[in-house]
C-alpha positions as CSV (number, residue, x, y, z in Angstrom):
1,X,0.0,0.0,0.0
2,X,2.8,2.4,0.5
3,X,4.5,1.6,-2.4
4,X,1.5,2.5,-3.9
5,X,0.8,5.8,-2.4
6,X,4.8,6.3,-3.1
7,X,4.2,5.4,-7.1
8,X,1.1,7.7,-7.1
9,X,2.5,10.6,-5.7
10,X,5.8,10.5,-8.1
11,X,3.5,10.3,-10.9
12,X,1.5,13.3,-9.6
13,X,4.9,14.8,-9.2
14,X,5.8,14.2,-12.7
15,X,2.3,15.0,-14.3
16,X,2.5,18.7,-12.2
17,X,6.3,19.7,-13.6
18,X,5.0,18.7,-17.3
19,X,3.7,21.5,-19.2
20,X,2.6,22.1,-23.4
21,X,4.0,24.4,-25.6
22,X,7.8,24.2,-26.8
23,X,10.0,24.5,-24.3
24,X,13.9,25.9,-24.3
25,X,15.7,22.8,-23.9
26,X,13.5,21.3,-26.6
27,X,14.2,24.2,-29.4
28,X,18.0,24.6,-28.2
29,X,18.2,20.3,-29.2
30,X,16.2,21.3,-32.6
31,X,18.5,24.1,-33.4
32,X,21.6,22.0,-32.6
33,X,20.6,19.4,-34.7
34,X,19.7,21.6,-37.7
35,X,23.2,23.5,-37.1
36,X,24.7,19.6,-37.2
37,X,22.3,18.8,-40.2
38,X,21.1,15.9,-38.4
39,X,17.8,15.1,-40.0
40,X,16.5,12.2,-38.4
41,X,17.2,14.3,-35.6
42,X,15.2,17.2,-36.7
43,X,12.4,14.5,-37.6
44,X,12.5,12.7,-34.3
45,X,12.2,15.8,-32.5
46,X,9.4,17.0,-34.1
47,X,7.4,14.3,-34.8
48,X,5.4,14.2,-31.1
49,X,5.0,18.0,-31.5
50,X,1.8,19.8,-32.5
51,X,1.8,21.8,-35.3
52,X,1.3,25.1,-33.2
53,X,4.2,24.3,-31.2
54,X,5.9,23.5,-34.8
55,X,5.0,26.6,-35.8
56,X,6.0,28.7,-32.6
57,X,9.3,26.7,-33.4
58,X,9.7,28.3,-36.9
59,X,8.2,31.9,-36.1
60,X,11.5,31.9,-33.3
61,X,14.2,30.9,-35.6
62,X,15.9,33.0,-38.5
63,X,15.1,32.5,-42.1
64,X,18.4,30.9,-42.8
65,X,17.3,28.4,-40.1
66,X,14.1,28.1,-41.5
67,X,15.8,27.0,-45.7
68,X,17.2,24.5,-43.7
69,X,14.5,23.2,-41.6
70,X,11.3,23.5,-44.5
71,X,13.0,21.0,-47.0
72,X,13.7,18.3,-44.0
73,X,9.9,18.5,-43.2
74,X,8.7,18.9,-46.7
75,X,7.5,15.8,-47.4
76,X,5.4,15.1,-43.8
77,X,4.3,19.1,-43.6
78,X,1.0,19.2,-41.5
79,X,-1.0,21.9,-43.3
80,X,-2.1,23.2,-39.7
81,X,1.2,24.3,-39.3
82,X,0.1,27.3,-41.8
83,X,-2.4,28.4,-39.7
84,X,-0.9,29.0,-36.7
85,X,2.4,31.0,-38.2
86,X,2.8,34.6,-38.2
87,X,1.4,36.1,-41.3
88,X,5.4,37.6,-42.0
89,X,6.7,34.1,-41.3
90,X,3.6,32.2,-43.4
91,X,4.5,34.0,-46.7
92,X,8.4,33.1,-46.1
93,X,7.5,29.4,-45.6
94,X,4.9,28.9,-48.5
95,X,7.7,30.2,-50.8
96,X,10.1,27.6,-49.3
97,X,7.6,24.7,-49.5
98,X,6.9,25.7,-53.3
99,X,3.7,26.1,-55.0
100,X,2.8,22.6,-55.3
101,X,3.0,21.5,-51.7
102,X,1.9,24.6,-50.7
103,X,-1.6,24.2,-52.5
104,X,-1.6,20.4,-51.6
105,X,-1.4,22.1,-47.6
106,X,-4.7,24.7,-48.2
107,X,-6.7,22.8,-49.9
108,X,-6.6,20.1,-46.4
109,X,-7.4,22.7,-44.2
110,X,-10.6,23.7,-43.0
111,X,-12.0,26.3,-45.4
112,X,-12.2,29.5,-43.0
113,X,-8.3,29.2,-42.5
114,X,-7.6,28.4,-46.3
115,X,-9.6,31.3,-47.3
116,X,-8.0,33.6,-44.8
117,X,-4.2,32.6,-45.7
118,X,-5.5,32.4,-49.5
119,X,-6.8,36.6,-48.3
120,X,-3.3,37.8,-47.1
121,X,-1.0,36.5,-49.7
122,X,0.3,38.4,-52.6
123,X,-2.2,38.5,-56.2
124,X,0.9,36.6,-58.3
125,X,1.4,34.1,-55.2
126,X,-1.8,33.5,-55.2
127,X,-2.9,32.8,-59.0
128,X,0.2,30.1,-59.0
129,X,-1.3,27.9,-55.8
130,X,-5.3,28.4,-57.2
131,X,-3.6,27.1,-60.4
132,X,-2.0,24.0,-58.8
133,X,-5.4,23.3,-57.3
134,X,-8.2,21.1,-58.3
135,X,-11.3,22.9,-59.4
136,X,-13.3,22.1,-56.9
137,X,-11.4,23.5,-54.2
138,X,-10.3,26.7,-56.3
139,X,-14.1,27.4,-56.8
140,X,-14.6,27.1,-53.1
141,X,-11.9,29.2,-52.1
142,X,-12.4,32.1,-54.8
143,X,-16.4,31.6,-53.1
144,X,-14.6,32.3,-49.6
145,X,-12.6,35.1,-50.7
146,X,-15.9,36.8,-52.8
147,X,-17.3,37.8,-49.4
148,X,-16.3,40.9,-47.5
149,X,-13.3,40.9,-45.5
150,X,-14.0,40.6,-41.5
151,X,-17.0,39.2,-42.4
152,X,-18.7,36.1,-41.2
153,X,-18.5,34.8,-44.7
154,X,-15.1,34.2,-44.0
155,X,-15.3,32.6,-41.5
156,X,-18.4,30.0,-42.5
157,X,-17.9,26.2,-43.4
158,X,-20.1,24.8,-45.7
159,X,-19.6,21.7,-44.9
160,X,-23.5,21.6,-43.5
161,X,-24.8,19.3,-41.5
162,X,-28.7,19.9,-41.9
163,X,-32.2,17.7,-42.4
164,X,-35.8,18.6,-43.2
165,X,-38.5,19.0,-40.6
166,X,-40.6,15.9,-40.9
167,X,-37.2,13.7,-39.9
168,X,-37.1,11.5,-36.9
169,X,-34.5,10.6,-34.7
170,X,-33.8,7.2,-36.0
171,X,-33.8,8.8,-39.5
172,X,-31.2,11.6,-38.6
173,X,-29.1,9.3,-36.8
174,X,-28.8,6.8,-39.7
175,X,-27.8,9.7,-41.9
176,X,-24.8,10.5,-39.7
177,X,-23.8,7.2,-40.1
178,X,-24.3,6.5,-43.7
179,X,-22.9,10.2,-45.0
180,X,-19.1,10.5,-46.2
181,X,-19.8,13.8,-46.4
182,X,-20.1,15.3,-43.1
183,X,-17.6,17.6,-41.4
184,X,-15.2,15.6,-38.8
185,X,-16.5,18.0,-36.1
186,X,-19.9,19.1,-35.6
187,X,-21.7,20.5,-32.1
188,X,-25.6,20.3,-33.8
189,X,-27.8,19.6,-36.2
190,X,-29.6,22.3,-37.7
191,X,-33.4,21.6,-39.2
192,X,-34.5,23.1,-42.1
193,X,-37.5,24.0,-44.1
194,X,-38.4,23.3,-48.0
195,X,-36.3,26.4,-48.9
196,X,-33.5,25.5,-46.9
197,X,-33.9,28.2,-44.5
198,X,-32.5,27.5,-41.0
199,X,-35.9,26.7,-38.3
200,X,-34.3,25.4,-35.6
201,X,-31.4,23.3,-34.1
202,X,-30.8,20.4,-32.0
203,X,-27.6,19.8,-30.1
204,X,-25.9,16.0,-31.0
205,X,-26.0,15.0,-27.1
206,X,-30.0,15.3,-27.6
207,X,-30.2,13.2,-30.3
208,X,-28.0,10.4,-28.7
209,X,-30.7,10.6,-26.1
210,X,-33.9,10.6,-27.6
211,X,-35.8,7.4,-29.2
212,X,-35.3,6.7,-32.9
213,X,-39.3,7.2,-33.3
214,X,-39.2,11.0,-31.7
215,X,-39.5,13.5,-34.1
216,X,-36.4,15.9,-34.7
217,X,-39.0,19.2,-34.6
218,X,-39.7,17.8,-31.1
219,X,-36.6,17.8,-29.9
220,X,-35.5,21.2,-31.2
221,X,-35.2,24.6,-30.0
222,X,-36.4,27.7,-32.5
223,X,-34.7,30.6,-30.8
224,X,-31.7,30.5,-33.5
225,X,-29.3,33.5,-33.9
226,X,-29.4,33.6,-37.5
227,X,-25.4,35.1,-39.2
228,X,-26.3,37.1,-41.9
229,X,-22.7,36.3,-44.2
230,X,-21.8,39.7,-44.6
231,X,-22.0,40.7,-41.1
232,X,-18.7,41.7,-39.7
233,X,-16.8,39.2,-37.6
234,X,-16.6,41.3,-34.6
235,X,-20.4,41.4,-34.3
236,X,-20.5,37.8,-34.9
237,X,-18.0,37.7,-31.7
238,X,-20.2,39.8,-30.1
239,X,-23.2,37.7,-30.4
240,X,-21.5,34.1,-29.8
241,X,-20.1,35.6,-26.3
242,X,-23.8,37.1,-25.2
243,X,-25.8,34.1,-25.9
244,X,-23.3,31.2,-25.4
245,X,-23.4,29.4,-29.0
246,X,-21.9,26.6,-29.8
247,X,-22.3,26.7,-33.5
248,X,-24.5,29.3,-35.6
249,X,-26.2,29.0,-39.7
250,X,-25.1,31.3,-41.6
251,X,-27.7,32.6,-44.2
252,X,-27.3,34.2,-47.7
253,X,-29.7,37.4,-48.5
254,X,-32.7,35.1,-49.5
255,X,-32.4,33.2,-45.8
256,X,-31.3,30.3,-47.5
257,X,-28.2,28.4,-45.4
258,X,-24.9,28.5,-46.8
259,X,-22.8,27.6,-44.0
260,X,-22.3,27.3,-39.6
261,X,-19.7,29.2,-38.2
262,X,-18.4,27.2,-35.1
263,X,-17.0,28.2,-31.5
264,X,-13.6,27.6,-32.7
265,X,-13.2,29.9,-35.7
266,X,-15.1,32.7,-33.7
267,X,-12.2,32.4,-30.6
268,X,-9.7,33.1,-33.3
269,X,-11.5,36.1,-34.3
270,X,-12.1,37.5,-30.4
271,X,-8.2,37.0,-29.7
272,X,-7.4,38.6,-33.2
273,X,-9.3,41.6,-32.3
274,X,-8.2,42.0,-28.8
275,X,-4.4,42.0,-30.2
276,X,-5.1,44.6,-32.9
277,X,-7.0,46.6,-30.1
278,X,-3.9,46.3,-28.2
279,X,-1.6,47.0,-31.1
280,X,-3.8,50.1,-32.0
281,X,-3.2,51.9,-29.2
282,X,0.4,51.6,-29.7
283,X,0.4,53.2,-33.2
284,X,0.7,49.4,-34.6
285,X,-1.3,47.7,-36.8
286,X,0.1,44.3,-36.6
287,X,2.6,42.6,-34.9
288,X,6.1,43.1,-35.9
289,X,8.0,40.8,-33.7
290,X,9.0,38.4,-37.0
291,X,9.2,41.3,-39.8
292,X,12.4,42.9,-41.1
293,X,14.1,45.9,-39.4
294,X,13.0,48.4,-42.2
295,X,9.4,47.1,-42.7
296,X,8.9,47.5,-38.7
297,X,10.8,50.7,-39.5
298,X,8.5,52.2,-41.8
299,X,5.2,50.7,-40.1
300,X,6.1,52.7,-37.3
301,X,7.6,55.9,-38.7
302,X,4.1,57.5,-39.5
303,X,2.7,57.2,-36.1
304,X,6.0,58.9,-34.6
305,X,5.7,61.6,-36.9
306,X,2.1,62.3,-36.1
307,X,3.2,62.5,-32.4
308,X,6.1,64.6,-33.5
309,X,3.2,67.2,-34.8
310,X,1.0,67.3,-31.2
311,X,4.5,67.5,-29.4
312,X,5.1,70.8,-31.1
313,X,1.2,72.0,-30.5
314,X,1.9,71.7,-27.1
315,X,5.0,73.6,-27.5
316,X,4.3,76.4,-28.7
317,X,1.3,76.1,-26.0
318,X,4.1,77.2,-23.7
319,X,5.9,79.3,-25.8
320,X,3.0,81.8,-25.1
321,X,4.3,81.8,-21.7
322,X,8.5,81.7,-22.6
323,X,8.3,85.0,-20.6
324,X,6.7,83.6,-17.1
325,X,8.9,80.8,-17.1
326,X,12.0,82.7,-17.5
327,X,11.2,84.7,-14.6
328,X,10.1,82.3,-12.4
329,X,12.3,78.9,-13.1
330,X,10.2,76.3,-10.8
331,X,7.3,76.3,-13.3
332,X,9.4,74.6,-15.8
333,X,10.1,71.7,-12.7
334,X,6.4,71.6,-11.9
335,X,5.0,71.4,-15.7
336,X,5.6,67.6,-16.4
337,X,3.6,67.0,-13.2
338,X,0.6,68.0,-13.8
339,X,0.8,67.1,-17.6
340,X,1.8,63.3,-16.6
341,X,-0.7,62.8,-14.1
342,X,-3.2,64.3,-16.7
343,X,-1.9,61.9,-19.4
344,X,-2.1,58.8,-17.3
345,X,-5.6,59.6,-15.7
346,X,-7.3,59.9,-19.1
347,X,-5.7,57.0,-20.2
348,X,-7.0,55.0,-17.8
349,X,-10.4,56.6,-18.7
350,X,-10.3,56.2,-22.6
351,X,-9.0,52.3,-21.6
352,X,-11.9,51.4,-19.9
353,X,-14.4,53.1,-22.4
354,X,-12.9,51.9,-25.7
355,X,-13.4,48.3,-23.9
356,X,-16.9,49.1,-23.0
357,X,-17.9,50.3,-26.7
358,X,-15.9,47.4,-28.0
359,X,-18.0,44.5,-25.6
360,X,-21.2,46.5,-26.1
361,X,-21.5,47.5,-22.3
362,X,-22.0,51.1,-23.7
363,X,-24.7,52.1,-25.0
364,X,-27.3,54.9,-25.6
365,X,-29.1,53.6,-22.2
366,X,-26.2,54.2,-19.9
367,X,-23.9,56.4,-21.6
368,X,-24.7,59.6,-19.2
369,X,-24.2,57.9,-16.2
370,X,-20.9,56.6,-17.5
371,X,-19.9,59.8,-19.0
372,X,-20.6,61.5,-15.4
373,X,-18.9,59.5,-13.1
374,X,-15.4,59.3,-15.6
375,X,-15.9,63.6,-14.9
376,X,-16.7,63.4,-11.2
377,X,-13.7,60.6,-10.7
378,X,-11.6,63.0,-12.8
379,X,-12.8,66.2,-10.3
380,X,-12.2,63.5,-7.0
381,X,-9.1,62.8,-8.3
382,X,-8.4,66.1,-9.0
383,X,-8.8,67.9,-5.7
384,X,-7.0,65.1,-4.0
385,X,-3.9,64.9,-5.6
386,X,-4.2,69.1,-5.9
387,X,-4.0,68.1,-2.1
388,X,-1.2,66.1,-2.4
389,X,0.8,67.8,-5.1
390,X,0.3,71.6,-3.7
391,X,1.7,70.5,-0.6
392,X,4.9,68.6,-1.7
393,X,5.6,72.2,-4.0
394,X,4.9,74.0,-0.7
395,X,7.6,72.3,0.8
396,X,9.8,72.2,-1.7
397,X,10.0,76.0,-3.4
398,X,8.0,77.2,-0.1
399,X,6.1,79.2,-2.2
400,X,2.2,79.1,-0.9
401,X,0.8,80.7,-4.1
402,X,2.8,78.6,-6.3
403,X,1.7,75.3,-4.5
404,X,-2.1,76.6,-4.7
405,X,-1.8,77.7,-8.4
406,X,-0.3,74.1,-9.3
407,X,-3.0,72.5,-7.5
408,X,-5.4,74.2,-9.2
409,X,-4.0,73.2,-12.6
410,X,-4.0,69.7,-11.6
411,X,-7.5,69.7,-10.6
412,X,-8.7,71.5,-13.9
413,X,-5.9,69.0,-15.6
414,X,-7.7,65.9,-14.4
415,X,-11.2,67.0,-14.7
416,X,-10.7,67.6,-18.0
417,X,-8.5,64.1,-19.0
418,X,-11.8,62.5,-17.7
419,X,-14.3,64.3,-19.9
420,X,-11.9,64.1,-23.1
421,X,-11.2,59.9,-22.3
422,X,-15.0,59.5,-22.2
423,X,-15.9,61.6,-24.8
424,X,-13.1,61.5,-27.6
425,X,-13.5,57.2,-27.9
426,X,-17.8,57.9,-28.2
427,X,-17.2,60.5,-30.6
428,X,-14.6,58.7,-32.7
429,X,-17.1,55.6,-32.8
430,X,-20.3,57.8,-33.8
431,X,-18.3,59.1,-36.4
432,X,-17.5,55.8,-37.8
433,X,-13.7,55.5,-36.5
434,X,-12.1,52.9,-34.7
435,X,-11.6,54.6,-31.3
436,X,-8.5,52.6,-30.6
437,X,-6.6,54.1,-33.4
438,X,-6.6,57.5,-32.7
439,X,-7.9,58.1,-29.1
440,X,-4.5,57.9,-27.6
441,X,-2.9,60.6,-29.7
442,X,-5.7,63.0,-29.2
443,X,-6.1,62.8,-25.8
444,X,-2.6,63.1,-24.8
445,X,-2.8,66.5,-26.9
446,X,-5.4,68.0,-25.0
447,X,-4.5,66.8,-21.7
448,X,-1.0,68.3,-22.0
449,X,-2.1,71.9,-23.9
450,X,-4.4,71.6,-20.9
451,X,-2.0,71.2,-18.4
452,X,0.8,73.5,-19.7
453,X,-1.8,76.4,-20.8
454,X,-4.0,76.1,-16.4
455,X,-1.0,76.4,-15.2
456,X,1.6,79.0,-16.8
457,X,-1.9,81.0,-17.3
458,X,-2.7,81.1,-13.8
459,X,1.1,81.8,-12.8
460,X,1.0,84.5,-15.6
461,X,-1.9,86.0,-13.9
462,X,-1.0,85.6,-10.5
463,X,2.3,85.2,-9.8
């Protein structure tokens, strides 16, 4: 019995100190034995690896690394290994597996991931692999591609699993079996009518359940959310998340089904759109971890350069006042304060409503109660670091109206980073912009004019 306690807890041991993804020692052994040209090696190595850790193995390496490691693999490539690769790294490695094997690799995967790697290559690159393809699978693609992009047409498989009304149980189930043409995956069945418009679903655990002789309308629930296929993908995100689908139709303009979109593809599209939120307000539209120096270069040039601009507005904001601050030196010490603090509370404000207008949770309903307590935070906040702030420039220049002057920017500074991070994002959104894009920039502009012109102002008129 001990020895038996003993043997489970080492295994429990072992099972807690394994984890997944590719770890260092595993890609330092890989790159050692491409360095040594060892290629049963390589193969070995790779072999019990999934193709996203495959991939995560050649987005790290160089593309010297990579000529060596594509032709080893070549002939065992797992097409999934496309998908999961950096779009920078995906056009390197299609051009290294050739145009043959690279349309042998799209036309296996599923057809929301072949269209969208299919989307992002180059026209030439593109006419050689839908050349080297069958037909068929050309046709299907060029279908895929016809559909707007970031739209749930895009995203939709038509691989459709679907039966008329009048169908039983019993009948369904012996169509499962008997099909060769059914997706390998599938979460429901979806009934529907003479025209092939979607009238209802039924989850595959209910049908395991019922009696061959029960109808399928009995067993199926009505209240579908119907994908129109050229809605965009975020609102199909949207709609997924607030109602818990598994699986949705997707329905052409004459409600007939084309295609189901599945959980899968649409958690692809939630993380895609959190990163490019991210990246947005960064001045970056995609990652740039994998490209070459100058094409990360020049990606991010323009955004600098448009920061370079609202830098020099909020100079010559305080150019106005060259003459105050000649005379009295500590404003130039105090300035960055109360433009910083301005900066960083609006920030925090714009964050959290960009979020909100991107998950929905703002809206027409609640948007003046929102708005108003981002202004009274930004007041709160305001008087007590004015609090805070006057007092440590009291004691420091021991200059009573300089430390009440400075509070009082700060509190006008941070009132008015609230209103501006509430507002600018709404505004950017009504107007049909992403907010993400360009509510950084413009905030920071008006929380720092603000700052520098409240407080050299006030010190011009009082000091």
């Amino acid at each position: 019995m001990a020895d038996t306690a003993e043997k489970k807890k080492d295994d429990t041991a072992i099972s807690s100190n394994n984890s997944y993804g590719l770890n260092d020692d595993l890609s330092k052994e890989l790159l050692s034995a491409l360095y040594n040209d060892d290629t049963s090696l390589v193969k070995e190595l790779l072999a019990p690896l999934h193709a996203a850790d495959i991939a995560d193995f050649i987005d790290a390496i160089s593309y010297d690394q990579r000529k060596i490691l594509i032709p080893i693999i070549r002939d065992d490539f797992d097409p999934e290994i496309l998908v999961d690769l950096d779009y920078s790294v995906r056009d390197e490695i299609i051009e290294l597996l050739g145009t043959k094997q690279s349309a042998h690799a799209i036309r296996h995967l599923d057809k929301d991931d072949a269209v969208d790697i299919m989307e992002n290559l180059e026209e030439d690159d593109r006419k050689e692999i839908f050349d080297a393809m069958p037909d068929k699978h050309r046709e299907m693609l060029e279908e895929g591609l016809a559909y707007p992009e970031d739209s749930a047409g895009r995203l939709l498989e038509d691989n459709i699993v679907s039966i008329p009304e009048f169908w039983s149980v019993g009948q369904t189930i012996d169509y499962l079996r008997a099909s060769k043409n059914l997706p390998d995956n599938f979460y429901q069945v979806f009934v529907v009518d003479p025209k092939l418009t979607p009238v209802g679903g039924v989850m595959v655990s209910k049908i395991l359940r019922a009696t061959r002789a029960t109808p399928m309308k009995d067993l199926m629930y009505t209240d579908l959310k119907v994908i129109h296929a050229d809605m965009d993908q975020e609102e199909v995100a949207y709609i997924f998340r607030q109602y818990g689908l598994a699986s949705a139709p997707v329905v052409n303009d004459e409600g007939r089904m084309i295609g189901v979109i599945e959980l899968n593809d649409v958690m692809d599209v939630m993380e895609e759109e959190a990163q490019e939120d991210i990246l947005r307000l960064g001045g970056i539209r995609e990652t740039d971890i994998h490209t070459k120096t100058m094409s990360t270069l020049f990606s991010r040039f323009p955004w600098l350069f448009l920061n370079l601009g609202t830098a020099f507005l909020a100079a010559t904001v305080i150019g106005f006042f060259d003459g105050a601050i000649a005379k009295i030196t500590t404003l130039a010490v105090l300035m960055p304060v109360a433009a910083s603090m301005g900066g960083n509370a609006g920030t925090q404000c714009f964050t959290v409503i960009v979020r909100a207008l991107a998950t929905k949770e703002l809206n027409s309903t609640n948007s003046f109660r929102v708005i108003s307590k981002e202004i009274l935070v930004g007041l709160l906040n305001g008087i007590f670091f004015a609090l805070i702030t006057g007092t440590a420039a009291y004691l420091w220049f021991h200059d009573l109206h300089l430390s009440i002057i400075f509070g009082l920017a700060v509190i006008v500074t941070l009132l008015i980073a609230g209103l501006a991070g509430a507002l600018i994002p709404i505004f950017l959104e009504k107007s049909g912009v992403d907010p993400a894009i360009s509510s950084g920039i413009i905030l920071t502009t008006i929380t720092d004019c603000t700052a520098f012109a409240t407080f050299l102002g006030l010190a011009t008129m009082f000091l």
